[in-house]
C-alpha positions as CSV (number, residue, x, y, z in Angstrom):
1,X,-26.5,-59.6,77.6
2,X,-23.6,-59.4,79.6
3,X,-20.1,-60.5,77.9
4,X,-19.8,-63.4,80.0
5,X,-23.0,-65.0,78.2
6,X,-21.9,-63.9,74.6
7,X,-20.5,-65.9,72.2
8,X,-17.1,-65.8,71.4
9,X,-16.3,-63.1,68.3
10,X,-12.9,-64.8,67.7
11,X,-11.4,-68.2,68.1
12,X,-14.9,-69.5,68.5
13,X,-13.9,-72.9,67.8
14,X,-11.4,-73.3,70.3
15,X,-13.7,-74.9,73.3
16,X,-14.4,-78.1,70.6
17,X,-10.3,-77.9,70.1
18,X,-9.5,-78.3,73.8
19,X,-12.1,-81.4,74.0
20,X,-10.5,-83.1,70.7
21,X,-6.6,-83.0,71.5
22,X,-3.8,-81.4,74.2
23,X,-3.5,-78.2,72.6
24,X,0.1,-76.6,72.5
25,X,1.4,-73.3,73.5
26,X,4.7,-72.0,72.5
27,X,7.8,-71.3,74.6
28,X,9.5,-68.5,76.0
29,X,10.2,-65.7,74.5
30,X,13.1,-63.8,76.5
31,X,14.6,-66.9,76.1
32,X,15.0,-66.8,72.5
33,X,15.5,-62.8,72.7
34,X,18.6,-63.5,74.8
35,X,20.4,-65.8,71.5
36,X,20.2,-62.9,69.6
37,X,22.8,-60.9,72.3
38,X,21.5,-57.4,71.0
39,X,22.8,-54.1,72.1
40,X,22.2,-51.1,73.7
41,X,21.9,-49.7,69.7
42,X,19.8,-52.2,68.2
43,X,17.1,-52.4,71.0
44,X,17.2,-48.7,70.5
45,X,16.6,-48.9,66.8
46,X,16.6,-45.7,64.5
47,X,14.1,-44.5,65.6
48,X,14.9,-44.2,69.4
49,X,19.0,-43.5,68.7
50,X,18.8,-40.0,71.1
51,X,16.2,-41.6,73.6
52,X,17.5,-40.1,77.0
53,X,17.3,-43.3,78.7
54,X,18.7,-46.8,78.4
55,X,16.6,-49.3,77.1
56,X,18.1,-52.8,76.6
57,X,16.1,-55.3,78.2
58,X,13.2,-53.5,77.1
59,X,11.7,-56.8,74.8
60,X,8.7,-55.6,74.3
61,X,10.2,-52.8,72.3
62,X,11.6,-54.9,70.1
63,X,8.2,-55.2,68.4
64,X,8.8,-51.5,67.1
65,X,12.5,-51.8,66.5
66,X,13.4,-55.1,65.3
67,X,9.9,-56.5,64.5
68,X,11.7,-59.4,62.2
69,X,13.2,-60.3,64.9
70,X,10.2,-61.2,66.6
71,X,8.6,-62.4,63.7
72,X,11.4,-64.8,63.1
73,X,11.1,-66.3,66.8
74,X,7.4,-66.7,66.2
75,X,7.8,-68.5,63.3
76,X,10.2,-70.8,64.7
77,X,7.5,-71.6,67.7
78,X,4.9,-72.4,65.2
79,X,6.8,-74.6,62.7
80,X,7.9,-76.7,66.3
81,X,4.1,-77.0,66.5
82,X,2.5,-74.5,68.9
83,X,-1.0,-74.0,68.1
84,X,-1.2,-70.8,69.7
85,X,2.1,-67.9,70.0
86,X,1.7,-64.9,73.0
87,X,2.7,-61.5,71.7
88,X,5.7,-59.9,72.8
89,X,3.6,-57.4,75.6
90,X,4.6,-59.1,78.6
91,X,5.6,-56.0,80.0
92,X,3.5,-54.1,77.4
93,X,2.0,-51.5,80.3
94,X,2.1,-48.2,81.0
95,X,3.0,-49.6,84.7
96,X,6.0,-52.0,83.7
97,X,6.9,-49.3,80.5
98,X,7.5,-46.7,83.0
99,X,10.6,-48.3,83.9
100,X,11.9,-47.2,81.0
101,X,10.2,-43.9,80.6
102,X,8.1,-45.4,78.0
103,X,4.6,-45.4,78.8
104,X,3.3,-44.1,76.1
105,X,4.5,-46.6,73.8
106,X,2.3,-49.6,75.4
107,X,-0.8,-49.2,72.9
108,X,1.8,-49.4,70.0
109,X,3.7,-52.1,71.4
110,X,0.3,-54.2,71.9
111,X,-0.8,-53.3,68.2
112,X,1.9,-53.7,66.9
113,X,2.9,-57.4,68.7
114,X,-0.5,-58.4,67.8
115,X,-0.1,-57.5,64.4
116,X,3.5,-59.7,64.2
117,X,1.7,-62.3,65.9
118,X,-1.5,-62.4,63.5
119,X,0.9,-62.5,60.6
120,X,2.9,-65.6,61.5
121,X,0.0,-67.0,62.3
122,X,-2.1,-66.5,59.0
123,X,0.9,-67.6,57.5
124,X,1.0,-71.1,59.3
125,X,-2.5,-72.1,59.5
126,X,-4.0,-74.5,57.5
127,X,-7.5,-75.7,57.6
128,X,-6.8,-79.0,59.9
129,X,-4.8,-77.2,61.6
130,X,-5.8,-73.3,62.6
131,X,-3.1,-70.8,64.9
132,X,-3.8,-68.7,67.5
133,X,-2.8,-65.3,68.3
134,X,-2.8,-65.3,72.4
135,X,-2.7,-61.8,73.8
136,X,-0.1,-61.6,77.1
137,X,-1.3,-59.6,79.7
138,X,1.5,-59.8,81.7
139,X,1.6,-59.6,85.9
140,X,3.7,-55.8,86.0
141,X,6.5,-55.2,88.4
142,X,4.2,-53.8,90.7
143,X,1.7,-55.7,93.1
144,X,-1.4,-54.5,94.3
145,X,-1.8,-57.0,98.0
146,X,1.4,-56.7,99.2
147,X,3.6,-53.3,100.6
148,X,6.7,-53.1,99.3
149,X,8.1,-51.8,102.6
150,X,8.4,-54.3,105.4
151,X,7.8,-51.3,108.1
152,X,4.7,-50.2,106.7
153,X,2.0,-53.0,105.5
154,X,-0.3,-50.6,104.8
155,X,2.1,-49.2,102.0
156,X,1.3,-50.2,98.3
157,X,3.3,-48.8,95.2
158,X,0.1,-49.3,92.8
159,X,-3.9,-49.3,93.3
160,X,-6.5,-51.3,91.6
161,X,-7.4,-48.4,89.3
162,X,-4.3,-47.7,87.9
163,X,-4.1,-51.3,87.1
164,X,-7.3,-51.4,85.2
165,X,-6.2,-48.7,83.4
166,X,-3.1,-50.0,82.2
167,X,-4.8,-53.0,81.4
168,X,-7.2,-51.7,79.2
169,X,-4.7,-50.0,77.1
170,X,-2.8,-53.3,76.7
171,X,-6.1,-55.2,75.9
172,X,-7.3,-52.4,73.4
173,X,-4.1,-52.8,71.4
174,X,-3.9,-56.3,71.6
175,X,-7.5,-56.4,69.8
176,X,-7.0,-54.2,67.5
177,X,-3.8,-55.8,66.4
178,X,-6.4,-58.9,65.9
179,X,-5.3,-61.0,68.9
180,X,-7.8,-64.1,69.1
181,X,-7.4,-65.0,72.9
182,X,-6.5,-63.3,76.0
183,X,-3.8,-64.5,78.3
184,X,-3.7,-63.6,81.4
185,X,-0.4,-64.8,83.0
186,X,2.0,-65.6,85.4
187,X,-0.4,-64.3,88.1
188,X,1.8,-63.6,91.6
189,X,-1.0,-61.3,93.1
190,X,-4.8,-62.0,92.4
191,X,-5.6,-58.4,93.0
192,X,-3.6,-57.3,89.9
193,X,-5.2,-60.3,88.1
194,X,-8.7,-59.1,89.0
195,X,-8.1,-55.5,87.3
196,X,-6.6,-57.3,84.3
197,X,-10.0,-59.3,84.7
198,X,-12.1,-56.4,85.0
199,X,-10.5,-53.9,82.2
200,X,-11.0,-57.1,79.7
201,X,-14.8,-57.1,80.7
202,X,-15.1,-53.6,80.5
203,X,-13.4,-53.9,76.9
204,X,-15.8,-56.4,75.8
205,X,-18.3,-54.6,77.0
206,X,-17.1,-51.7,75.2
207,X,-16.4,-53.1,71.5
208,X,-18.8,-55.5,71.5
209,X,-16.2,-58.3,71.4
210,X,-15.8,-61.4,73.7
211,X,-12.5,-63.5,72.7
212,X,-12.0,-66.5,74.9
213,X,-9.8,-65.7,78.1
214,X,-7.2,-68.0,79.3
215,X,-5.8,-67.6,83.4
216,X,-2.7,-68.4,84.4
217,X,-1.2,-68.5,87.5
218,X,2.2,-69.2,89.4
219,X,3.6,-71.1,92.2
220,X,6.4,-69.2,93.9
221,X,7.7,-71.7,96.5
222,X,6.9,-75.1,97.9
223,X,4.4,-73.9,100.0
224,X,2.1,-73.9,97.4
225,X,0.8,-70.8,97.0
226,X,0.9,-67.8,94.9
227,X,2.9,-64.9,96.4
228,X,-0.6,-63.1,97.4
229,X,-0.8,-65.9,99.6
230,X,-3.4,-67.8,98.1
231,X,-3.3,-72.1,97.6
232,X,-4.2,-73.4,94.6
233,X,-7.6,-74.1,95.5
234,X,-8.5,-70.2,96.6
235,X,-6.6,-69.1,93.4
236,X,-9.3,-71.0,91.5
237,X,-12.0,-70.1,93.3
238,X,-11.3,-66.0,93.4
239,X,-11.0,-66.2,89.6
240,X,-13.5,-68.7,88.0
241,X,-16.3,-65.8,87.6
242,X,-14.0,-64.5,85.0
243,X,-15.3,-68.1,82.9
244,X,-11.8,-68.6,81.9
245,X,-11.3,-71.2,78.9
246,X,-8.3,-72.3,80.4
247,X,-6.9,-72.4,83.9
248,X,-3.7,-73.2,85.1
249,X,-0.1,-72.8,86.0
250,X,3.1,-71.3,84.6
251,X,6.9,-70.2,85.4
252,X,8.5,-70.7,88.5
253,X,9.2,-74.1,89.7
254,X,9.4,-75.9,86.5
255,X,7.1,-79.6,85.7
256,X,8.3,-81.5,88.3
257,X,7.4,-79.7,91.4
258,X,5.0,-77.9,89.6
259,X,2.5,-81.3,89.6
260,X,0.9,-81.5,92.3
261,X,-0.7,-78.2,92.2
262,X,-1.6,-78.6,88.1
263,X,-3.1,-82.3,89.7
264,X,-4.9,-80.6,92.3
265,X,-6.5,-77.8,89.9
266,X,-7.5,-81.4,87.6
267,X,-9.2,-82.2,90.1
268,X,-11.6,-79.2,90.9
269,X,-11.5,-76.4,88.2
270,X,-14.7,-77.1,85.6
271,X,-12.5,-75.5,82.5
272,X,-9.3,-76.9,81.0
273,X,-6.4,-76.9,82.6
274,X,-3.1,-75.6,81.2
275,X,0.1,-76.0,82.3
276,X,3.6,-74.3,80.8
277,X,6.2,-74.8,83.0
278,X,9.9,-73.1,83.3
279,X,13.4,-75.5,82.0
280,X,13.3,-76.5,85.6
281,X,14.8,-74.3,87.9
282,X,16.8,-71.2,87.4
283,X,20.8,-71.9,86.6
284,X,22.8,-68.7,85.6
285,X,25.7,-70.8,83.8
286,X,23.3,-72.7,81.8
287,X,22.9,-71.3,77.6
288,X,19.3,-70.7,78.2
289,X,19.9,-70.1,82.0
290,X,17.7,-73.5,83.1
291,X,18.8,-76.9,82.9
292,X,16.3,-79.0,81.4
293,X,16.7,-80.2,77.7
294,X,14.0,-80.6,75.4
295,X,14.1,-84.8,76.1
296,X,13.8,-83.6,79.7
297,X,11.2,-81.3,79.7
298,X,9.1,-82.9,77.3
299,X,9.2,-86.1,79.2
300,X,8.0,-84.4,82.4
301,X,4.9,-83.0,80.4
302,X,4.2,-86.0,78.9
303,X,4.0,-87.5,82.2
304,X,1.1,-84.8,83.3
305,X,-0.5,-85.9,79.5
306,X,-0.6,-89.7,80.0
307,X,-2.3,-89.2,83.8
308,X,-4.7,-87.1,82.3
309,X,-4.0,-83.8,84.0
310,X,-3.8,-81.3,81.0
311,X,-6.1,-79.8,78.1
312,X,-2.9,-77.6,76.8
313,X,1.1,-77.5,77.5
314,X,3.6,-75.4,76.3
315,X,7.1,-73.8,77.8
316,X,7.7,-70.8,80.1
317,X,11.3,-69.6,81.1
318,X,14.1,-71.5,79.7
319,X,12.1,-73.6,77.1
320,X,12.9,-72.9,73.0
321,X,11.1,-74.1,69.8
322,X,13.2,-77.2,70.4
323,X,11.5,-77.9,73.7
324,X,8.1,-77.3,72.1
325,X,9.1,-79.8,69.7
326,X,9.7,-82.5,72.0
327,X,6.4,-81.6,73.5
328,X,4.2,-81.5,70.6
329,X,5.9,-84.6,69.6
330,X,5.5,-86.5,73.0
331,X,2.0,-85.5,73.6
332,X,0.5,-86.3,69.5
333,X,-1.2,-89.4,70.8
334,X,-2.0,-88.5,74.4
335,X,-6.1,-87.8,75.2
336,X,-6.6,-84.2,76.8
337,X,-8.0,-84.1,79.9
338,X,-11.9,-85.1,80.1
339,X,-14.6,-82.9,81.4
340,X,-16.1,-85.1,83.9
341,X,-20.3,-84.8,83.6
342,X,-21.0,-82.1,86.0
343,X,-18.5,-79.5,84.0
344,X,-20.2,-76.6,82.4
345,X,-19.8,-75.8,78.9
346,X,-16.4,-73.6,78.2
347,X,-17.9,-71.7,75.4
């Protein structure tokens, strides 16, 4: 049987979840990072004092260094009311690590982010209301469609296989670590997300696992499309073999010019739709560096709940346990988004 047709080994009751109530997600993560104003020292930690490199802005290695840290901003997410917390591994590759000369920390960091992750969790969960562990694949600094030198278009700076490879690694540690879903997110080029895609198959394959898979994409301008060029629509339709459990937008334009697209994906994807917008747009002299306040952004959301648009919410850039809050709060009463007849089943 191919891992497709399995049944989920984790978070197997999810799908009835996602048909009961809007589900939420929690907020961003560099966000609440940034509050903490650490240094050049404490990212480094002991155990990296003499590293030759610098390595502040390195979040993901925070996990290894200041894992209360992490801890404490994941338990801040779930007692605002997320359902389910991403792992610190947005940039948990070998691809993105090697930025920092630290490629050989990314199955660590995964483990050990999963393992933060699966603690707050177990430590929140009641029986009316179970937590999640989502495992973030994140999109890498590197992108597989596109040259990164306007007089060659033929160039590329990564291929498909190196890619898999690195996603693999992420998706091994994140299991082992005892992540319940996988998140693929804030998807700019559909070729990288296929090798995410394809290295999670080949890991189910592999193990013998199958955890539910959630897709997420982003909108980079008011075009509409990704930056691989792709509407909405073709985004869908590249991706839906993957039989996501969730499909739907993230980042970049924040809620309100962000609905359109999450309406139009309503409107034609047969799984639930997610949406986790940014504070609005990007404002350096803001706290968080975004504008919207949790009244604000919550109200937006609620907006997409109450016309029926959404199965699960949550924040992206900008957004803090006190937006997820407002949302949770906003949204308590509000029906999820129905499968219409013809939708297949997500499990």
């Amino acid at each position: 049987m191919s891992p497709a047709n399995r049944p989920y080994t984790r978070a197997a009751q999810l799908p009835a979840l996602l048909r009961d109530r809007i589900l939420i997600l929690d907020g961003a993560m560099g966000t609440m990072i940034q509050r903490y104003k650490l240094s050049e020292a404490q990212y480094r930690g002991e155990r990296f004092a003499d590293f030759a490199h610098d390595v502040k802005g390195n979040n993901e290695l925070l996990s290894l260094t200041q894992p209360q840290i992490i801890r404490e901003i994941h338990d801040q997410y779930l007692a605002a009311g997320a359902d389910l917390i991403e792992t610190n591994t947005f940039g948990a590759t070998t691809v993105a690590q090697a930025d920092y000369e630290m490629a050989d920390l990314a199955y660590e960091m995964n483990r050990v982010s999963a393992e933060l992750a699966r603690a707050a969790c177990d430590a929140f969960t009641t029986p009316d209301k179970p937590r999640f562990v989502a495992g973030a694949f994140g999109p890498t600094p590197k992108t597989a469609s596109i040259s990164p030198d306007v007089n060659d278009p033929g160039a590329r700076n990564v291929n498909f296989d190196t890619l898999r490879d690195a996603y693999y690694e992420q998706g091994k540690g994140l299991l082992d670590g005892g992540a319940d879903v996988f998140l693929v997110e804030t998807i700019f080029d559909t070729l990288n997300a296929k090798a995410a895609l394809f290295a999670i198959d080949q890991l189910f394959e592999d193990t013998g696992e199958r955890l539910p898979v959630m897709i997420s994409g982003t909108v980079t301008d008011a075009s509409g499309r990704i930056l691989s060029g792709q509407t909405v629509e073709a985004f869908w339709n590249s991706l839906r073999h993957a039989r996501p459990i969730t499909f739907g937008l993230n980042c970049a334009l924040g809620a309100a010019l962000m609905r359109p697209y999450i309406a139009e994906l309503s409107k034609i994807c047969d799984v639930a739709v997610s949406c986790y917008p940014n504070a609005g747009l990007p404002n350096p002299m803001s706290d968080t560096g975004f504008d919207e306040t949790p009244e604000t952004t919550s109200s937006l959301v609620d907006e997409f709940a109450s016309a029926g648009l959404v199965n699960l919410v949550g924040g992206c850039c900008g957004t803090t346990p006190e937006h997820i809050a407002a949302i949770a709060a906003r949204v308590a009463n509000r029906k999820p988004r129905a499968w219409p007849s013809q939708y297949r089943d997500a499990a």
